[in-house]
matplotlib code that plots the C-alpha trace (Angstrom):
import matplotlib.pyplot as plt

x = [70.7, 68.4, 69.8, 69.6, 71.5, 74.0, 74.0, 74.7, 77.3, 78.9, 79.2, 80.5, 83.2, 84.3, 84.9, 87.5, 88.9, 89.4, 92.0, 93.5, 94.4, 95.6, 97.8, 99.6, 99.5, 101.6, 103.7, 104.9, 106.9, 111.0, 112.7, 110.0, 112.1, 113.2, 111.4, 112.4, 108.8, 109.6, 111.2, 113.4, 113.3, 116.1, 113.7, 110.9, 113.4, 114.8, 110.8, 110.3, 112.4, 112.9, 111.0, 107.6, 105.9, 106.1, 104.2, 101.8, 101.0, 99.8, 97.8, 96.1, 95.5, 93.7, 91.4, 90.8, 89.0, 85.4, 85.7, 86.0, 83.0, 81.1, 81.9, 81.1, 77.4, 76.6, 77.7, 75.5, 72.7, 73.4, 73.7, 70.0, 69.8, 71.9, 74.7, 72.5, 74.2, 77.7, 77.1, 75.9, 78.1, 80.8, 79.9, 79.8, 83.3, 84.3, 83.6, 84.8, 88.1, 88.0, 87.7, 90.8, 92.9, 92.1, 93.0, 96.7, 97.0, 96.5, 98.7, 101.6, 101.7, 100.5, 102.0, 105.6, 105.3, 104.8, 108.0, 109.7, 109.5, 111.5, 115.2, 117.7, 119.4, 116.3, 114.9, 117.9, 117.2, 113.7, 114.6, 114.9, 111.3, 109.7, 110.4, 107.4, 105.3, 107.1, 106.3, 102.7, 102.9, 99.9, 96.5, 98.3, 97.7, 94.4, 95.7, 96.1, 92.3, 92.9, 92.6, 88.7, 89.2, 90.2, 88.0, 84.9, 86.3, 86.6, 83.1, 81.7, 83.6, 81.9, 78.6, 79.4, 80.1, 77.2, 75.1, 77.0, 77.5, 81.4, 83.1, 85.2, 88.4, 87.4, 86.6, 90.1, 92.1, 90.7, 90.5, 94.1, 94.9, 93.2, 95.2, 98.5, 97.5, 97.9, 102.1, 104.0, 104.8, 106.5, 105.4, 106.1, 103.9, 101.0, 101.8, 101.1, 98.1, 96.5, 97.4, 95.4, 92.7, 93.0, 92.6, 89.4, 87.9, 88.1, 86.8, 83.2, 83.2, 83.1, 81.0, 78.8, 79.6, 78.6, 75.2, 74.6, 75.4, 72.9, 70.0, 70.1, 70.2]
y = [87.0, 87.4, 87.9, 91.8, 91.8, 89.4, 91.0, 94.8, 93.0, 91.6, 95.2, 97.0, 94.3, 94.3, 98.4, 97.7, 94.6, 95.9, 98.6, 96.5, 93.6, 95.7, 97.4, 94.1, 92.8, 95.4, 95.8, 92.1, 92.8, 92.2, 95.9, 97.8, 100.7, 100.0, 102.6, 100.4, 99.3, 95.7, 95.5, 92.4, 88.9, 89.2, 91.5, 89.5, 86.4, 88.7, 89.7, 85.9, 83.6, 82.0, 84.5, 82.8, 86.8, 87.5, 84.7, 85.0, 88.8, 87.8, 85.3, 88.0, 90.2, 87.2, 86.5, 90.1, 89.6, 88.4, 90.4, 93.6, 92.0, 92.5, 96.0, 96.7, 95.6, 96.4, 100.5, 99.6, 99.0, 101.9, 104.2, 105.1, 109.1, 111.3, 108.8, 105.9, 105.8, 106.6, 103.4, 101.2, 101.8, 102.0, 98.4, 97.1, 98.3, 97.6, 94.2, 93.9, 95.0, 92.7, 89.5, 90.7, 91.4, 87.5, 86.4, 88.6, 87.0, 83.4, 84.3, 86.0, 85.6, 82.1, 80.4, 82.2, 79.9, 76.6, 77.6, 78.8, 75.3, 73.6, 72.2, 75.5, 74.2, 73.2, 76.8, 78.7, 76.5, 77.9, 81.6, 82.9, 81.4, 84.3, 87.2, 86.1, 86.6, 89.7, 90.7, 90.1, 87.9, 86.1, 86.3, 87.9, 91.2, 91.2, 92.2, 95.8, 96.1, 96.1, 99.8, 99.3, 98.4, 101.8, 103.4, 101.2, 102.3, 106.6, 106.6, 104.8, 106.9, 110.4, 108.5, 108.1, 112.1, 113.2, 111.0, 112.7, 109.2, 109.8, 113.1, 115.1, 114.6, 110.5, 110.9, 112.3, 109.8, 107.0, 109.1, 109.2, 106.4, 104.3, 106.6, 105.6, 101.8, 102.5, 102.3, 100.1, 98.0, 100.2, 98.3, 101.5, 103.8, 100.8, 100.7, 104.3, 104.4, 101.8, 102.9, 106.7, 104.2, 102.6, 105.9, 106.8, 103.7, 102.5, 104.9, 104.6, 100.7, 101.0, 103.2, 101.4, 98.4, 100.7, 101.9, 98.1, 97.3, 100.0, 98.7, 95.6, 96.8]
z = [116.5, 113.8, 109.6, 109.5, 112.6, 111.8, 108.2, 110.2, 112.3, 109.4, 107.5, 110.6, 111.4, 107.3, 107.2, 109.8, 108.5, 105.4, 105.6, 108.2, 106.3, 104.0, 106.0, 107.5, 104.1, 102.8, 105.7, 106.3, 103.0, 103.0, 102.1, 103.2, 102.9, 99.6, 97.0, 94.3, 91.4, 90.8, 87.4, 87.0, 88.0, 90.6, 92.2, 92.3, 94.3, 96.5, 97.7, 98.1, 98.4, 101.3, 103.2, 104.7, 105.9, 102.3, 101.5, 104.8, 103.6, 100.3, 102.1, 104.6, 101.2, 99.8, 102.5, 102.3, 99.4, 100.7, 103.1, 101.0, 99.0, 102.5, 102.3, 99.0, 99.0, 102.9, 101.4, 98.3, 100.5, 102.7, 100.5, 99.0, 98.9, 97.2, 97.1, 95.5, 92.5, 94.0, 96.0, 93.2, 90.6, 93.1, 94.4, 91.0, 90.1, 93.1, 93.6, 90.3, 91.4, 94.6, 92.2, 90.5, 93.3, 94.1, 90.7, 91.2, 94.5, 93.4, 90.3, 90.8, 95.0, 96.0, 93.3, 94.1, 97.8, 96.1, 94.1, 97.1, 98.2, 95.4, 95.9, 95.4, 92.4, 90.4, 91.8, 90.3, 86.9, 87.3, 88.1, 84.5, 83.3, 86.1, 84.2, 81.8, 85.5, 86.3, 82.6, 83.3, 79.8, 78.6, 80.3, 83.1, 81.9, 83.6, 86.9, 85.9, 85.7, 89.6, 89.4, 89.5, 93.3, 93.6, 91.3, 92.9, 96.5, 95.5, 94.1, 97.1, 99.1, 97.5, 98.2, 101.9, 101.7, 100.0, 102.6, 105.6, 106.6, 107.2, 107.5, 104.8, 106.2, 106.2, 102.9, 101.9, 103.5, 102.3, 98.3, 99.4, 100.9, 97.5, 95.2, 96.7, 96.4, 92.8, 92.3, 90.8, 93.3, 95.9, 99.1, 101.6, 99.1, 99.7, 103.3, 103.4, 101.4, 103.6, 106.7, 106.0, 105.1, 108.3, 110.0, 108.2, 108.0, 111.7, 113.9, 110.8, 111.7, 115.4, 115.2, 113.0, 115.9, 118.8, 116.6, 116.3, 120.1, 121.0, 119.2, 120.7, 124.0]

ax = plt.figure().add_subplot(projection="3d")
ax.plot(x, y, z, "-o")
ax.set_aspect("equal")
plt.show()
């Protein structure tokens, strides 16, 4: 398998990984039902305390990140007509976005399991010094620049319209399905959001996979 293929391969696989990992990312959360933003500290233990999909979830979301990096630039690249500058700028903010959704991952997710595993008492004397995390104190405040993710993903999206590359109704799902991602931490509204973007994105990457197939046959 020679670069461009591998390269093509790569792009095809990441449109459907993407959504997906999303989706079982948000999903995997405790109270999934729950329409409650996350507000106070007791909140933030009940989400993850002692509860290992929680931390598994953020984990999936994480190791979305390169690969939503794969699908940022492989659309750049694709898109070179009418969409060009959909897709560039688009990529830009976007993998932008996918570099903070790492850095709230590693922040405020993975560092909540390394807690998770100290004794209960000296937990409980811990507790109280989260709210500055649920707070987003300090440099924290960063992680609400994760909007470019979305922002990144909508103008791509219009690009991939433009192009004819995916279909209208594709392209409102997933303009959809990004908009919902943006709530304040209502899991089932992200679950949601995702899931349209599953329905959109999939059935693009294997086709994209099948296209692939076909030239190498």
């Amino acid at each position: 398998m020679d670069i461009e293929t591998f390269k093509q391969k790569g792009f095809a696989i990441s449109i459907i990984l993407y959504p997906l990992m999303l989706f079982i990312g948000f999903v995997t959360h405790p109270n999934l039902l729950a329409m409650e933003p996350l507000q106070t500290v007791e909140q933030l233990v009940g989400r993850f305390h002692n509860n290992s999909m929680y931390h598994i979830g953020h984990l999936i979301v994480t190791f979305a990140v390169p690969v939503m990096i794969v699908y940022f630039v492989g659309t750049m690249n694709l898109l070179q007509e009418k969409g060009k500058k959909y897709g560039f700028w688009g990529g830009v903010i976007g993998v932008f976005g996918a570099f903070i959704l790492a850095v709230d991952k590693g922040a405020l997710c993975l560092t909540m399991s390394a807690f998770d595993t100290l004794p209960e008492d000296q937990f409980d004397d811990f507790t109280p010094y989260l709210q500055v995390i649920v707070s987003k104190e300090g440099l924290l405040f960063i992680v609400w620049l994760l909007f470019a993710l979305v922002i990144g993903g909508i103008l791509q999206v219009i690009g991939l319209m433009k192009e004819k590359i995916i279909k209208k109704w594709q392209g409102i799902l997933i303009i959809t399905g990004l908009l919902l991602l943006l709530n304040p931490d209502i899991e089932l509204i992200s679950s949601i959001g995702s899931a349209l973007m599953c329905i959109a994105y999939i059935p693009w990457g294997i086709k994209e996979l099948k296209r692939e197939n076909q030239l190498l046959t």
